[in-house]
N, C-alpha and C positions, 0 to 999 in steps of 0.2 A: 752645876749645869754645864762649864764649860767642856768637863770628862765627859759628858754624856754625850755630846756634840763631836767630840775626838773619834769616838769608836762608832760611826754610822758605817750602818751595813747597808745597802741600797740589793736588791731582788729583783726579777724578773724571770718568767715560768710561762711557758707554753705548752700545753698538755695534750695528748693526743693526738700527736706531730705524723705522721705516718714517714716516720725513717727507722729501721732497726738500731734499737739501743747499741748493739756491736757496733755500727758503723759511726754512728755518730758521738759514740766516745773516744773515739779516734782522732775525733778535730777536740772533744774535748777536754783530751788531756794534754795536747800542745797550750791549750790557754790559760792555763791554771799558772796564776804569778805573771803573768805578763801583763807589759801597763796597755791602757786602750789602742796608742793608733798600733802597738805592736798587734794586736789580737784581732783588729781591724785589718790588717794586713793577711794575717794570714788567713780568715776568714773570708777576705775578696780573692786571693788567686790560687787558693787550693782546688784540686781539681774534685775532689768529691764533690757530693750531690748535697750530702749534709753540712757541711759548710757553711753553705747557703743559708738553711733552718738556723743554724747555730748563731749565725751573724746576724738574722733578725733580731733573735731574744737578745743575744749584745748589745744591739742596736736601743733595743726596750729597756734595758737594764741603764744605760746611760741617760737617757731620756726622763724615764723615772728620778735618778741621782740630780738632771738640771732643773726640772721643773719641781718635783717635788720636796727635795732637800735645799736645794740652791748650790749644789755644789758643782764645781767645774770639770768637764771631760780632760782637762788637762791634768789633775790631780789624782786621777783615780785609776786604779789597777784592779785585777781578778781578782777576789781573794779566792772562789773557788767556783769550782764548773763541773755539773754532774747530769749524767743521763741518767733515767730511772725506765724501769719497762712498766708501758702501757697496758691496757687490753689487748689483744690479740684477736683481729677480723679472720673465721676461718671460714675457707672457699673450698669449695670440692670441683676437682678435676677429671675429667673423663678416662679411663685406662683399658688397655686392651681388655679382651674376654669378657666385657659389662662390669669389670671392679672403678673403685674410684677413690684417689690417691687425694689426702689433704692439701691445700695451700696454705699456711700461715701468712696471714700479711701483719707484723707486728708493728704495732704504735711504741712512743717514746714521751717523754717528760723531760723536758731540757729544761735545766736552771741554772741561771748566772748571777753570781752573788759578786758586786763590787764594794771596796774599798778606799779609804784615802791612800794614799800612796808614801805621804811621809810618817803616819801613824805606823803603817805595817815594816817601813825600812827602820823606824828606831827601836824594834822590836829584835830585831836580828833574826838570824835563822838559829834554831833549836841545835843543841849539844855542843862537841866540843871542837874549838877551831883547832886544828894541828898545822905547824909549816910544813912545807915540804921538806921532804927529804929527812925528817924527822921519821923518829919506829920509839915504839913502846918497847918496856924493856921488861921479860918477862912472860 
């Protein structure tokens, strides 16, 4: 039971966000592996618009981690951050000679997935450490 307790994955998902998934993968791929007040940070002074969106569902995802697991904002990192594309609101706009040119207004699906923080550093990262200045020989 105590493994089971090690490996919590804590979620948060807000769906039909109307930001374009291009723009908002943009904040989300700075967040992935950073611990909270870092992703916190950069979630308050980015100057995009999605940002904002991004930093709510953070905001949800931590929330979710205190109340509903008991665990602490000081513990927990990213483990990962993905936009997905929504539905698609489409508008028509007026064009010369009586034709009329689409507007896509695209939706998104933000998800922020946390982790504990000392679980995922005694994991290490994947492959093989090499020193510097070191070369393969071959």
């Amino acid at each position: 039971m105590a493994e089971a307790a090690e490996n919590v994955r804590v979620r948060a998902v807000a769906r039909y966000v109307r930001v374009s998934p291009q723009k908002a993968r943009l904040i989300a791929d700075q967040l992935r592996g950073k611990g909270i007040e870092e992703a916190r940070f950069i979630t308050t002074f980015s100057p995009q618009s999605a940002a904002r969106l991004v930093g709510k569902v953070l905001e949800s995802a931590v929330a979710n981690a205190e109340h509903n697991n008991g665990l602490h904002a000081d513990d927990l990192m990213v483990v990962n951050c993905y936009v997905d594309e929504g539905s698609t609101l489409k508008r028509w706009r007026p064009r010369a000679y009586g034709r009329a040119t689409r507007i896509r207004k695209r939706t998104s699906h933000i998800t922020v997935v946390l982790g504990e923080r000392e679980e995922l550093e005694s994991k290490g990262r994947r492959g093989s450490k090499r020193r510097a200045g070191t070369r393969r020989k071959g």
